[in-house]
Chimera marker file (.cmm) of the C-alpha trace (Angstrom):
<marker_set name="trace">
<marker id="1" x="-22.239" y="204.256" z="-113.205" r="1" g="1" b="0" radius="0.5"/>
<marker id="2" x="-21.845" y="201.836" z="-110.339" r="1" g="1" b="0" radius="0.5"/>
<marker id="3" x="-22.736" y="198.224" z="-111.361" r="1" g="1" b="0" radius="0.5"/>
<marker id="4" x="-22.541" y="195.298" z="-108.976" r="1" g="1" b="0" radius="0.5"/>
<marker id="5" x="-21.902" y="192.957" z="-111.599" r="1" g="1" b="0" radius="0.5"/>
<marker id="6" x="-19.907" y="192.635" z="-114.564" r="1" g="1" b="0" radius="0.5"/>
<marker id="7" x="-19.338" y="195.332" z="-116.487" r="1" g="1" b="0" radius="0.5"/>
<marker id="8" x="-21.095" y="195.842" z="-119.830" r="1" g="1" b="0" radius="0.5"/>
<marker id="9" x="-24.615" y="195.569" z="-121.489" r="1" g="1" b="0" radius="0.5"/>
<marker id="10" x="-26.177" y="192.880" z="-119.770" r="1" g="1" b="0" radius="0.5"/>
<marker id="11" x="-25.231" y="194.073" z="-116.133" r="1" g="1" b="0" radius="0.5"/>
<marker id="12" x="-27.682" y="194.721" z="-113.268" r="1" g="1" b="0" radius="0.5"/>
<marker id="13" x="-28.477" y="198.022" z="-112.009" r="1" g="1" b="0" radius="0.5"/>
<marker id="14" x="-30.836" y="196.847" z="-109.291" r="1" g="1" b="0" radius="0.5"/>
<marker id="15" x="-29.432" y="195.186" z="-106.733" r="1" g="1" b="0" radius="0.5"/>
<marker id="16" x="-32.172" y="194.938" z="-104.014" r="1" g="1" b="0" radius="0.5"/>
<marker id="17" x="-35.061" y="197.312" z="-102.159" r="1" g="1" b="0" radius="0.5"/>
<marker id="18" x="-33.514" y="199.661" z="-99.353" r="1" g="1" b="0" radius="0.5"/>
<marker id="19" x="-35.821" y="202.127" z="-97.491" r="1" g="1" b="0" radius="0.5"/>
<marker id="20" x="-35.645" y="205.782" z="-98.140" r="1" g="1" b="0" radius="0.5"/>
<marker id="21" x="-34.927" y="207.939" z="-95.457" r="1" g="1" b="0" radius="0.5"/>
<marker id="22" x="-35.891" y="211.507" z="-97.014" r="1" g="1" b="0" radius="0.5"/>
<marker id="23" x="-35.864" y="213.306" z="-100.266" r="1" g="1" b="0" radius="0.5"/>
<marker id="24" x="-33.141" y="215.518" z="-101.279" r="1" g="1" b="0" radius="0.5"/>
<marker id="25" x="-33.864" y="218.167" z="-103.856" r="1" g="1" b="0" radius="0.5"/>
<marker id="26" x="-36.743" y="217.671" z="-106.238" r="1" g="1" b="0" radius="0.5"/>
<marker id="27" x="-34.908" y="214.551" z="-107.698" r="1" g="1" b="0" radius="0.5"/>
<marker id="28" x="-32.484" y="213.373" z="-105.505" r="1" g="1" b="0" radius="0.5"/>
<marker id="29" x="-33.409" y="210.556" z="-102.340" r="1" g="1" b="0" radius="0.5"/>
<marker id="30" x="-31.760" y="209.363" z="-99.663" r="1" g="1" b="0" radius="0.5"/>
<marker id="31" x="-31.228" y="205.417" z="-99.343" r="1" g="1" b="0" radius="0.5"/>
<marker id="32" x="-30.851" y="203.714" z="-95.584" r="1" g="1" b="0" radius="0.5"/>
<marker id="33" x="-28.085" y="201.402" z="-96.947" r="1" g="1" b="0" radius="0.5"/>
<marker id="34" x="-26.488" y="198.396" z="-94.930" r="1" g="1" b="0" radius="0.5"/>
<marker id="35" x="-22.596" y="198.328" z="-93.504" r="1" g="1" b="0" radius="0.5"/>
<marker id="36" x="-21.154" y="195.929" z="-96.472" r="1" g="1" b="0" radius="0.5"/>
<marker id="37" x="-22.039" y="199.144" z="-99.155" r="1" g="1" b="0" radius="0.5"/>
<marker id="38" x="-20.693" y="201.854" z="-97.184" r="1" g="1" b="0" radius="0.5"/>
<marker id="39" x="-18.215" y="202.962" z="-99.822" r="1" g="1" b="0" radius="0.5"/>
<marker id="40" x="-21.020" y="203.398" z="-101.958" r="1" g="1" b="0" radius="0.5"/>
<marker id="41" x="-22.812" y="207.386" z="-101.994" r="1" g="1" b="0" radius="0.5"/>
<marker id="42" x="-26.208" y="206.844" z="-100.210" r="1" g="1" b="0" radius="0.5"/>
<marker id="43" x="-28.258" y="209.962" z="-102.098" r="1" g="1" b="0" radius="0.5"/>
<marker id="44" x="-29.364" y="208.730" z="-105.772" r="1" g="1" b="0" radius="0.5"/>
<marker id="45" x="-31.273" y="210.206" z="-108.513" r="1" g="1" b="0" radius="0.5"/>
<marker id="46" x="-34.800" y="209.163" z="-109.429" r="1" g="1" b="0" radius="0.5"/>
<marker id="47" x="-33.757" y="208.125" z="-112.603" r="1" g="1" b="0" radius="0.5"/>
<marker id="48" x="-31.463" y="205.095" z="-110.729" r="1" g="1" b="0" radius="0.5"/>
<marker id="49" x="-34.127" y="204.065" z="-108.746" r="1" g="1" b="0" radius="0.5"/>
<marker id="50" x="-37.093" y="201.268" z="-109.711" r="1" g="1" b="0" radius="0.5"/>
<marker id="51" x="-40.748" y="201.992" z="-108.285" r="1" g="1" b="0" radius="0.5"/>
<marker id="52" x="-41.338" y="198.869" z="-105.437" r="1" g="1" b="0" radius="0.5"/>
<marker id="53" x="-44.694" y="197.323" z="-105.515" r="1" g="1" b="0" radius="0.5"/>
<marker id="54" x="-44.845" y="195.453" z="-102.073" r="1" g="1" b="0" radius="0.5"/>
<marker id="55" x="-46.182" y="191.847" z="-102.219" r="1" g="1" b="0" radius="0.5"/>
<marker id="56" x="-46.531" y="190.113" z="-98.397" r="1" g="1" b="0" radius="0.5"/>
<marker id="57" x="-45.340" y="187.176" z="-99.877" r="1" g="1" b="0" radius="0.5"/>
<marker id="58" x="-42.241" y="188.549" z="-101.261" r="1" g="1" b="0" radius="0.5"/>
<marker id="59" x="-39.524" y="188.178" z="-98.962" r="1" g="1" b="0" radius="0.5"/>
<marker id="60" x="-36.114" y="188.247" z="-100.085" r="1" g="1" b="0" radius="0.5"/>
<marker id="61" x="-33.048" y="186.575" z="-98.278" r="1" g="1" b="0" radius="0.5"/>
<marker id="62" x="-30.577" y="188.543" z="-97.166" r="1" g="1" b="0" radius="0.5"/>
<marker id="63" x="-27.536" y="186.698" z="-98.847" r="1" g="1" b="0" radius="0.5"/>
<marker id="64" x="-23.519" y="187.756" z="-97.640" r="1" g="1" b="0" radius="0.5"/>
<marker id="65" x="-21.656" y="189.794" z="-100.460" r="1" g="1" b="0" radius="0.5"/>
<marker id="66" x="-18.280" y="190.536" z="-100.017" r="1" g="1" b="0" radius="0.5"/>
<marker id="67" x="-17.559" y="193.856" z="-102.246" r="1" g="1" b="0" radius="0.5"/>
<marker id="68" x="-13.505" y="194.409" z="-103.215" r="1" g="1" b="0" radius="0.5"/>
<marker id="69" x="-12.859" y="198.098" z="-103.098" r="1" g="1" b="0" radius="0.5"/>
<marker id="70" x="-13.167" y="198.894" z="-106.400" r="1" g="1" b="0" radius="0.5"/>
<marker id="71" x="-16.824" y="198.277" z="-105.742" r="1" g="1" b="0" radius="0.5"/>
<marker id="72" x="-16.978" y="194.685" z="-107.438" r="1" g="1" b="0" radius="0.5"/>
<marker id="73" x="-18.012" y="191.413" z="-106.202" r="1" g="1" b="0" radius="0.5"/>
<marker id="74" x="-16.356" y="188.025" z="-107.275" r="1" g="1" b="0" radius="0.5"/>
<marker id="75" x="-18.938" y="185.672" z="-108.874" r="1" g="1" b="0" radius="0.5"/>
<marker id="76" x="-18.836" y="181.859" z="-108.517" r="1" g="1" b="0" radius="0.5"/>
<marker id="77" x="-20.592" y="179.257" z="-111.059" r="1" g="1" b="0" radius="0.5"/>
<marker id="78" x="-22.778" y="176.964" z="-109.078" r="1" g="1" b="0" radius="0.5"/>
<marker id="79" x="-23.543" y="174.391" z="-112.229" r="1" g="1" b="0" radius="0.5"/>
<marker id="80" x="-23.429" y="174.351" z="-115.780" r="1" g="1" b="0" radius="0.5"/>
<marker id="81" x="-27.215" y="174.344" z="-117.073" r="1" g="1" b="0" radius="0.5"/>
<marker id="82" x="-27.399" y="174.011" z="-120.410" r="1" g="1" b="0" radius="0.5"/>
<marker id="83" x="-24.797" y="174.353" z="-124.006" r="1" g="1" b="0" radius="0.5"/>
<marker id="84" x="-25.275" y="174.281" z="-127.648" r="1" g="1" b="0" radius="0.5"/>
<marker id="85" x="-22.462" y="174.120" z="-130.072" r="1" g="1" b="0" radius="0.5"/>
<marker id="86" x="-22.508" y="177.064" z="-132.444" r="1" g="1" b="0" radius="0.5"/>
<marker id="87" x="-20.611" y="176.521" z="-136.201" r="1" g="1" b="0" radius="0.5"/>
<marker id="88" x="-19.523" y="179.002" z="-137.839" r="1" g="1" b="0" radius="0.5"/>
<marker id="89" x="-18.145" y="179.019" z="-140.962" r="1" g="1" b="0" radius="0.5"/>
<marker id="90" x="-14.421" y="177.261" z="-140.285" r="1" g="1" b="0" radius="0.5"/>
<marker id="91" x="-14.696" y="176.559" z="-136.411" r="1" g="1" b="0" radius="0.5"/>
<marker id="92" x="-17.368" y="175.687" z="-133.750" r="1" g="1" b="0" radius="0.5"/>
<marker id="93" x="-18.306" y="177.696" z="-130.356" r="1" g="1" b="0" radius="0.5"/>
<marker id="94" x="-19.601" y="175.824" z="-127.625" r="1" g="1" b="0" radius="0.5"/>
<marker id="95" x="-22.043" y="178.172" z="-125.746" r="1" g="1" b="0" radius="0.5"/>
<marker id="96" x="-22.781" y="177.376" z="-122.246" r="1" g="1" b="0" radius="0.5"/>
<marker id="97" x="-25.584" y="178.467" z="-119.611" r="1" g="1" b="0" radius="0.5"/>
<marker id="98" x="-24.261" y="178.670" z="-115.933" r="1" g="1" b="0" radius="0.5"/>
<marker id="99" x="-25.968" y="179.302" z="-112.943" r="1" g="1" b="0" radius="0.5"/>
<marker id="100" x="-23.960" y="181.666" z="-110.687" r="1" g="1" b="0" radius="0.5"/>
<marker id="101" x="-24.251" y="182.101" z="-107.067" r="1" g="1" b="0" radius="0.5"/>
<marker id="102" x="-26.034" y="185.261" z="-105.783" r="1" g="1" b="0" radius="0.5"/>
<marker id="103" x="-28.214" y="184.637" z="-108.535" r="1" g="1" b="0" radius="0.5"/>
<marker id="104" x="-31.116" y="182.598" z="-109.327" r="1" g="1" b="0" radius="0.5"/>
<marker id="105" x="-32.494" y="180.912" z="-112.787" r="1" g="1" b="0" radius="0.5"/>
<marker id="106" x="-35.575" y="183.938" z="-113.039" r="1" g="1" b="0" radius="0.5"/>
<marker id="107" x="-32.852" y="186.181" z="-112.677" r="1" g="1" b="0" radius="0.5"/>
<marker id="108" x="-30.977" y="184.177" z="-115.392" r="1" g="1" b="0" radius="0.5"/>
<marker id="109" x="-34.165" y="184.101" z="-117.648" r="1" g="1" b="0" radius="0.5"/>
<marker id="110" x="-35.023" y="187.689" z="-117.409" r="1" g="1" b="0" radius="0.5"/>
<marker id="111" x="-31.425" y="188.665" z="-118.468" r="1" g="1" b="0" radius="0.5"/>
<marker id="112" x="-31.653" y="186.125" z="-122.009" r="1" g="1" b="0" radius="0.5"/>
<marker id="113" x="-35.109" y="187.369" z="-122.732" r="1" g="1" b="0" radius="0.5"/>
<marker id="114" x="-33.322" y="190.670" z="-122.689" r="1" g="1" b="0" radius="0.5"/>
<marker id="115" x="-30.334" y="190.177" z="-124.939" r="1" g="1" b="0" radius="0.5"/>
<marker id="116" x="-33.093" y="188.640" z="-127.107" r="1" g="1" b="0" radius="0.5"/>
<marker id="117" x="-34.687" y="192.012" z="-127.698" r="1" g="1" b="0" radius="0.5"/>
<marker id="118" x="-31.907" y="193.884" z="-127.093" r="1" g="1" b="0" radius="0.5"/>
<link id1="1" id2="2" r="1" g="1" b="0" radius="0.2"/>
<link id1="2" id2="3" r="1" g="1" b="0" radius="0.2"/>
<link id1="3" id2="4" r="1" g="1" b="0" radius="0.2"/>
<link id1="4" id2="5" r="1" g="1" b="0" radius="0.2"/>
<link id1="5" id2="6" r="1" g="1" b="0" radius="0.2"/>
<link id1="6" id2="7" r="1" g="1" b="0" radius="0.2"/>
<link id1="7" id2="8" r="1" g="1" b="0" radius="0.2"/>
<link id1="8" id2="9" r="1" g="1" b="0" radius="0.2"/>
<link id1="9" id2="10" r="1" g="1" b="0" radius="0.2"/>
<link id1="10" id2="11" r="1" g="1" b="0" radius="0.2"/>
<link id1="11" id2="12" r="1" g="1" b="0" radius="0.2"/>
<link id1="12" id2="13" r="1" g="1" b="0" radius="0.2"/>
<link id1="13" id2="14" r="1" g="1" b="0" radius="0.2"/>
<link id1="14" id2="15" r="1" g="1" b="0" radius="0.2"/>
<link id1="15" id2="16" r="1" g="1" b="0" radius="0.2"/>
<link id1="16" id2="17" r="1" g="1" b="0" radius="0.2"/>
<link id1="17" id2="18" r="1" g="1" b="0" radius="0.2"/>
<link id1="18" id2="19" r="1" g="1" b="0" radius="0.2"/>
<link id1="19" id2="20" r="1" g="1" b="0" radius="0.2"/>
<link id1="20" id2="21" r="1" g="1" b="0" radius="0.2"/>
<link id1="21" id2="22" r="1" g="1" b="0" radius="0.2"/>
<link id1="22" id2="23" r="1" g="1" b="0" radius="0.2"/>
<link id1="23" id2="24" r="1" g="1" b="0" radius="0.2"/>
<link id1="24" id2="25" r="1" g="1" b="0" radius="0.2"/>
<link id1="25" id2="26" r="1" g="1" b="0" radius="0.2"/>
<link id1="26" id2="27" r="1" g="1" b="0" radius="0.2"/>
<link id1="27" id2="28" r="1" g="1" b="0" radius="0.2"/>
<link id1="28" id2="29" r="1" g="1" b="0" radius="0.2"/>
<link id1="29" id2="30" r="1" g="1" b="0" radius="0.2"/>
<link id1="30" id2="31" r="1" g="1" b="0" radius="0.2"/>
<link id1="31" id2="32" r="1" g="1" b="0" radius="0.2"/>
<link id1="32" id2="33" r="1" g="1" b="0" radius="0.2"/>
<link id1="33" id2="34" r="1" g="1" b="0" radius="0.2"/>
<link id1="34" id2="35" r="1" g="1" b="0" radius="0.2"/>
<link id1="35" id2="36" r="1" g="1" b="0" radius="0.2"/>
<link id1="36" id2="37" r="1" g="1" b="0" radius="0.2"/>
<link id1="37" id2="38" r="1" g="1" b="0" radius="0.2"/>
<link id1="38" id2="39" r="1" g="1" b="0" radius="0.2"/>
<link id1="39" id2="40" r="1" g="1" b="0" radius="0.2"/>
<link id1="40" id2="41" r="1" g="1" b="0" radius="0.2"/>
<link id1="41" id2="42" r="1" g="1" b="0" radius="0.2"/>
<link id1="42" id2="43" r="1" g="1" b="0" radius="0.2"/>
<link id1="43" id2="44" r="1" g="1" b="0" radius="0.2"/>
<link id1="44" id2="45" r="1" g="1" b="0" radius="0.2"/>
<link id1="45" id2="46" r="1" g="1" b="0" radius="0.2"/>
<link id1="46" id2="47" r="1" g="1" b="0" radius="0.2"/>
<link id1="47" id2="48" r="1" g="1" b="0" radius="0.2"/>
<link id1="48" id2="49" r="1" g="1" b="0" radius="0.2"/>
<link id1="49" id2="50" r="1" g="1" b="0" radius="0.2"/>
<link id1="50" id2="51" r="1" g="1" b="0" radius="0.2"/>
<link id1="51" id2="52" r="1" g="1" b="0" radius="0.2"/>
<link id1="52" id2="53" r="1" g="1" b="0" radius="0.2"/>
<link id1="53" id2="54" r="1" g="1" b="0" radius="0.2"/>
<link id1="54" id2="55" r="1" g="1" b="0" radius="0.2"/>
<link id1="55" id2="56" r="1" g="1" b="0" radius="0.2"/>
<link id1="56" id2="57" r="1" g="1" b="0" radius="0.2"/>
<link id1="57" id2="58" r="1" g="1" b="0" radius="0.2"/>
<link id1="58" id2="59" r="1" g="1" b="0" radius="0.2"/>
<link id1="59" id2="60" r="1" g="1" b="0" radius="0.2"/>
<link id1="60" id2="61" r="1" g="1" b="0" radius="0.2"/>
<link id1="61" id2="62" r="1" g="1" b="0" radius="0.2"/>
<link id1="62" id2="63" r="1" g="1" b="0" radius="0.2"/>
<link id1="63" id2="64" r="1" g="1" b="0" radius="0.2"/>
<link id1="64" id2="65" r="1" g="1" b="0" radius="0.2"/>
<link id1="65" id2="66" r="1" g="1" b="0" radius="0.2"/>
<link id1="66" id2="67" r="1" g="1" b="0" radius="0.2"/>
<link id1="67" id2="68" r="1" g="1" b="0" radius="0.2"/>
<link id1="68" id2="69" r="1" g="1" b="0" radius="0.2"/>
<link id1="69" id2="70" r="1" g="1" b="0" radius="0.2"/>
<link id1="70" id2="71" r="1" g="1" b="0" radius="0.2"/>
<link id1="71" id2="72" r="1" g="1" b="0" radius="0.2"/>
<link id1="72" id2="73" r="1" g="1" b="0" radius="0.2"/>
<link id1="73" id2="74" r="1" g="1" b="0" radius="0.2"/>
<link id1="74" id2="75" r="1" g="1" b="0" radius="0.2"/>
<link id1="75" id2="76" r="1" g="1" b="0" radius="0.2"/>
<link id1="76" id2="77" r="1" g="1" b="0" radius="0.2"/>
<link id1="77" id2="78" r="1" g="1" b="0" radius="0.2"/>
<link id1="78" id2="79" r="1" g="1" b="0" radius="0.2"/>
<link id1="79" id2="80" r="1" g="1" b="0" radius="0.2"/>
<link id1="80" id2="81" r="1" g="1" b="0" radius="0.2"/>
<link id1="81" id2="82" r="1" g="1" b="0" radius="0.2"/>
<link id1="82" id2="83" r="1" g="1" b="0" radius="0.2"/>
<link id1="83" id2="84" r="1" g="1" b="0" radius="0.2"/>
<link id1="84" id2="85" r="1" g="1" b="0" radius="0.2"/>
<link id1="85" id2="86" r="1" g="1" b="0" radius="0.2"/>
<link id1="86" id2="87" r="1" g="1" b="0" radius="0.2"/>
<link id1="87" id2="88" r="1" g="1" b="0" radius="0.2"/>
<link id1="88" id2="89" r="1" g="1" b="0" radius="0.2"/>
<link id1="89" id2="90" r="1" g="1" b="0" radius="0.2"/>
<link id1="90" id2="91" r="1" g="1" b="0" radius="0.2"/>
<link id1="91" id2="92" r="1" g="1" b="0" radius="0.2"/>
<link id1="92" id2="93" r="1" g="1" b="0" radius="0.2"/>
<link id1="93" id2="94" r="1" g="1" b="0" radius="0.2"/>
<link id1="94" id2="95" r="1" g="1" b="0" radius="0.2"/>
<link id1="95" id2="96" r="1" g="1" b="0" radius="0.2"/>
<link id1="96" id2="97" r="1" g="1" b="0" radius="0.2"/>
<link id1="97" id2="98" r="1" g="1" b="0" radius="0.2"/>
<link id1="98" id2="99" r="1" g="1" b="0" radius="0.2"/>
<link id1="99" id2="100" r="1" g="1" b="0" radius="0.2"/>
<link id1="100" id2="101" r="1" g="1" b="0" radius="0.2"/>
<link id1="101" id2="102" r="1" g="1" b="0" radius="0.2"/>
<link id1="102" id2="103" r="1" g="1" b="0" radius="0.2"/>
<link id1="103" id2="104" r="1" g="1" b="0" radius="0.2"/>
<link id1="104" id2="105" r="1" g="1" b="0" radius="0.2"/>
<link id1="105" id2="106" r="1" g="1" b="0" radius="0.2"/>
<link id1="106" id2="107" r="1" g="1" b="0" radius="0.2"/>
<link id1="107" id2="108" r="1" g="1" b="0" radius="0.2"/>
<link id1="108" id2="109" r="1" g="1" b="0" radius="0.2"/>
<link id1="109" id2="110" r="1" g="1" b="0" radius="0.2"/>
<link id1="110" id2="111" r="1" g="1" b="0" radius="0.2"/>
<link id1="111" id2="112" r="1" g="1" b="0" radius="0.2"/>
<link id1="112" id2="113" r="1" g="1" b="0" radius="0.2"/>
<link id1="113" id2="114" r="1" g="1" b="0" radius="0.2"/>
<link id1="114" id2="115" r="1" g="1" b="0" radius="0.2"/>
<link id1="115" id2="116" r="1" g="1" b="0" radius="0.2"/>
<link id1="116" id2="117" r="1" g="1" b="0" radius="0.2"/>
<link id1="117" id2="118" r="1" g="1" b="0" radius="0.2"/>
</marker_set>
């Protein structure tokens, strides 16, 4: 499975909504993707794919990605924003919340709430 993240639970599996340009099969669509994925296969099951309920007022920025060829991106920490220290029984974890570009706090949010259930 392709994953534009890090690898693991917690990664993303949607990246963004792309158009579809037909239907292949009974379960299979096409996606109009941009230049920047063209390594990646541009038919996908319906299984990968998240229903899109369109909201005028949801626009979202187009933002650069550079993908290595081993379909990954580098991420970069933007700020630090929050830590706890965690003790265990003979040493103490510091745990720290960073903000990473290409990503933004709901984004952030939505991913704790789901290692809280998880």
């Amino acid at each position: 499975m392709v994953r534009f993240e890090k690898k693991g639970k917690l990664g993303l599996r949607y990246i963004r909504p792309y158009q579809i340009t037909e239907r292949v099969g009974e379960v299979a669509y096409r996606l109009k993707l941009p230049s920047e994925l063209s390594k990646v296969h541009d038919v996908f099951h319906v299984s990968m794919l998240r229903h899109y309920v369109s909201d005028p007022s949801h626009v979202i920025p187009p933002q650069p990605l550079e993908i290595n060829p081993d379909l990954t991106y580098n991420e970069e920490p933007v700020t630090i924003l929050d830590w706890k220290e965690k003790v265990l029984r003979n040493k103490t974890m510091r745990l720290v919340k960073v903000l990473w570009r290409n990503h933004s706090v709901e984004q952030l949010r939505r991913l704790l709430g789901r290692q809280r259930t998880g």
